[in-house]
N, C-alpha and C positions, 0 to 999 in steps of 0.2 A: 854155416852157409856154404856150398858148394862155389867154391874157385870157378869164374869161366877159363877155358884156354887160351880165350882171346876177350880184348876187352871189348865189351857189345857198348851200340851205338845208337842213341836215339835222337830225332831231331826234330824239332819243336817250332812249326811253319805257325804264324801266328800275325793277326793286325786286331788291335783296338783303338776303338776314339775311347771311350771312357776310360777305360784301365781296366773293367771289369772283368774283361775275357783272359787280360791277362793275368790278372789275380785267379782265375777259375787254373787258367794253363801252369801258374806253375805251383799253385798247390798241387795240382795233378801230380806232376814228376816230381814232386818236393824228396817222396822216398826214395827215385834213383837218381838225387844227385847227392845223398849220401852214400851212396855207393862209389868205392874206388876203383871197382871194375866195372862201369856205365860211366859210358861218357854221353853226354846231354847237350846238345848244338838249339839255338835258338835263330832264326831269319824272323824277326821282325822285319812286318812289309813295310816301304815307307811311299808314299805315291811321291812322284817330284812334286805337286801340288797338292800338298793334304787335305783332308775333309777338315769342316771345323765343328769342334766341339765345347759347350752347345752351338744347335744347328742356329740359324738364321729364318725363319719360316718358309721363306718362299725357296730361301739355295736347299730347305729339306726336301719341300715337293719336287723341285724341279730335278731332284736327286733321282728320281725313281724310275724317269726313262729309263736312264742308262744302268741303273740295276738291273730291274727288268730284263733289258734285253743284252746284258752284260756284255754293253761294250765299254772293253779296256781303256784303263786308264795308264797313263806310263809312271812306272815307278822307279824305284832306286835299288837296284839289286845287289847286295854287293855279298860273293858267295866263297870269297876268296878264304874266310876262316871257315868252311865245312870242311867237314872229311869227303873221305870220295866214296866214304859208301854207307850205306846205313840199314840196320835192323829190322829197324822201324820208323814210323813219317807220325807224328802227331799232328795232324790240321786242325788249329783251333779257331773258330770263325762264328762271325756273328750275323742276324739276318736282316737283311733289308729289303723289303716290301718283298717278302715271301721269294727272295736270292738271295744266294749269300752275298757280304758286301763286296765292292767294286773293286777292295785293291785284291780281296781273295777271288775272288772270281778273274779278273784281270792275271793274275800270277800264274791261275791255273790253264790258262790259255799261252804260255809263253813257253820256248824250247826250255828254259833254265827247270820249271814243271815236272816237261817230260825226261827230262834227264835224272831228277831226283827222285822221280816217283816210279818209273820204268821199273817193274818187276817186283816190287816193298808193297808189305802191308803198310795199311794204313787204317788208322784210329781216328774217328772227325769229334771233336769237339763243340758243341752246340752253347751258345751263352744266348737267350733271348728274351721278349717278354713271353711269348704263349705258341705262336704259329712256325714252324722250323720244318712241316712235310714236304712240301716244293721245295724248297731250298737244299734240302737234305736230297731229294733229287736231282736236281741241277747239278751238284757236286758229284754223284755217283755217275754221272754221265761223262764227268770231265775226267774222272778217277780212271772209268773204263776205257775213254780216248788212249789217258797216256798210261794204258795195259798194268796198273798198280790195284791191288785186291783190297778191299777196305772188308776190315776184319774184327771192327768196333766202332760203335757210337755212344758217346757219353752228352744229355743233353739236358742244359741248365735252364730253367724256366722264372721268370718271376714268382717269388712269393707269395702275392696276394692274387684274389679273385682277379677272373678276369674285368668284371665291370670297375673293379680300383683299378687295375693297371692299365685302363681306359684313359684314366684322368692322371695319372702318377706318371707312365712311360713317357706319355707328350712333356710333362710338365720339368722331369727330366732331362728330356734331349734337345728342349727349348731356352730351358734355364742355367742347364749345368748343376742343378740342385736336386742329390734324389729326394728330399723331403725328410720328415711328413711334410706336405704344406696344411696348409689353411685350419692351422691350430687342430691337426691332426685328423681331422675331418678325411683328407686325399693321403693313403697310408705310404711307405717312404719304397720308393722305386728298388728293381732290381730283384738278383736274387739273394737271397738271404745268406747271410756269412756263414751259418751252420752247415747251409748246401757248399759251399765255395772250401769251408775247408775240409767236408768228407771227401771233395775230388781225390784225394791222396788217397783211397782203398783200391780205386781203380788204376794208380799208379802202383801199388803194392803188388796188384794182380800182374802188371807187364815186370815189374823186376824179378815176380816170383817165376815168370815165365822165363823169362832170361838165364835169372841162374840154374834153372833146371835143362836149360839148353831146347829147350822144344820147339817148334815151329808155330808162329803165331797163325791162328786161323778162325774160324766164326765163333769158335767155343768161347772166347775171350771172356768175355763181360757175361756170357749168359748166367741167369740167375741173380745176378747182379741189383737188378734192378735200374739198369744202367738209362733206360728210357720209357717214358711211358705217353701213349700215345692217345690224344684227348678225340675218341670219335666224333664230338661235336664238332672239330675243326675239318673235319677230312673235308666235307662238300666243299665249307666254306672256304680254303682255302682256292679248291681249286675251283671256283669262282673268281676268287680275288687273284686271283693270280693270271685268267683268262683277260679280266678287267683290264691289269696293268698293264699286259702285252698290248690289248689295242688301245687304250690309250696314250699308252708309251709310243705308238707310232704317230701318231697325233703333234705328241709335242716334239718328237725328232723333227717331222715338217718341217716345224716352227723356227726351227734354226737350234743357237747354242744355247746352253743353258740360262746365259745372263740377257737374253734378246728380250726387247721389250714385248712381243708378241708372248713370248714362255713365260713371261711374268704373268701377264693376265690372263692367260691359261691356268695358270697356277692357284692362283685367287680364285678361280670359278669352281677346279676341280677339289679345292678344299673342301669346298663347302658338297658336293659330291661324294668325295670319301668320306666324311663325316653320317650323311645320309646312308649311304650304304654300310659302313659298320653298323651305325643303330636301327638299322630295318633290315638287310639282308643277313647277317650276319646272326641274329636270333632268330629269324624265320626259317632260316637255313636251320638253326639245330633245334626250333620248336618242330618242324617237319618230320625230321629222323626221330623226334622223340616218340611222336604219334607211330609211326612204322617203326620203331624199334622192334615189335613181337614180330612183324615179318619179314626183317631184315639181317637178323640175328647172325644167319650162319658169311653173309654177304661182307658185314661188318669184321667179323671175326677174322675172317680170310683180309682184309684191308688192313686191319690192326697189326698180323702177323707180317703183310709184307712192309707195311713203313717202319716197323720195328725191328725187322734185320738188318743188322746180325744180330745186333744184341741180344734181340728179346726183350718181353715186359719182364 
């Protein structure tokens, strides 16, 4: 293996409630933290008020203004063990109602951000159940603020059908249990361990890049099969995503999260996002299915751009 000159630097920005993402994050780097010349820094976010996990039903709904329209939350930054410069940026982040979550999104709105992402590629990590193309947007707009190139995406999906991770995901982030539940009937949340420990080939790919000293750039992951991009979600997201915004202003009116008004907001709009997953949400990809033969080249071009850099 090729000696670097210098020992390269990778850093590993990263928040989970379950654990999940970061079981995903550091099988990833697992290969270059055997490496004696890779040195591998981890910022785990910590909000000063954490989210809880499992959620609480109403403090989940109530969670989604402030995703949505991603305003920060104050966390606990403490940067005093990084290095002062780095190679490469790994953001590993998970989604919440079609944004990434509140303490990643909060983090990447703060000077400490643009000071560490200023001019560094960067690699986003994806752990979800199904929906990650707005979110995976929202981050590239924050990326492009504070002037950082992202130059890979690696993205982890649930397992099973989408119609099980319907009833698995909620049952998950309600209960703290991925399941199976109900004598196996509702299959067992998340992504699957086989997915969580090949993350390590795309960590192979950045040490091989490393030690061969080269510049990390869009080529990264291609080939890879680093993402794959489900056209059935494309409308529907940005649907659901339009939804959230104006409702999200809705319940900011309302006051803070815990206001008795945002409570009963919250109870009505359950029962809402419920309706809209099982009607808009298939009608949306029985629609495209019918225009599929004449949408063809439209789709194509859509697939290509939420799937850069990677590629399918």
């Amino acid at each position: 293996m090729i000696k670097l000159t210098r020992r390269s630097r990778v850093l590993v920005i990263h928040y989970s409630q379950s654990g999940q993402l970061d079981s995903v994050a550091h099988s990833l780097v697992k290969p270059l933290l055997s490496c004696n010349d890779i040195q591998v820094d981890f910022l785990n976010l910590r909000p000063q008020q954490d989210f809880p996990f499992p959620w609480p039903l109403l403090r989940f709904i109530n969670a989604f203004p402030e995703s949505a329209h991603q305003i920060p939350c104050d966390l606990q930054l403490d940067t005093s063990a990084l290095a002062d410069d780095y190679d490469l940026v790994i953001l590993a982040y998970q989604v919440w109602f079609l944004a990434p979550s509140i303490p990643i999104s909060s983090f990447l709105q703060t000077p400490t951000a643009a000071s560490l992402l200023k001019g560094k590629p960067v690699v986003t990590v994806i752990a979800c159940r199904n929906m990650w193309l707005q979110a995976q947007e929202k981050v590239k707009s924050h990326l492009t603020r504070c002037n950082a190139s992202l130059v890979g995406n690696v993205v982890f999906v649930d397992g099973v059908s989408s119609a099980a991770s319907f009833f698995s995901t909620p049952l998950w982030v309600l209960t703290g249990r991925k399941g199976p539940h109900w004598f196996g009937l509702v299959p067992a949340a998340g992504v699957k361990q086989s997915a969580i420990d090949g993350a390590a080939r795309f960590g192979e790919k950045i040490g091989l890049t490393l030690h061969k000293q080269q510049a990390f750039d869009e080529s990264l992951f291609r080939g890879m099969g680093a993402v794959r991009v489900n056209e059935k979600f494309i409308a529907s997201e940005k649907i659901g995503a339009r939804s959230f915004h104006v409702w999200g202003k809705l319940f900011l009116a309302c006051g803070a999260p815990e206001s008795l008004l945002r409570q009963f907001l919250a109870l009505f709009y359950i029962v809402f996002l419920i309706l809209m997953i099982v009607t808009v949400v298939p009608l949306t990809a029985l629609i495209k299915t019918i225009l599929k033969p004449f949408t063809k080249a439209r789709v194509a071009r859509q697939k290509s751009y939420y799937s850069w850099p990677s590629g399918e």
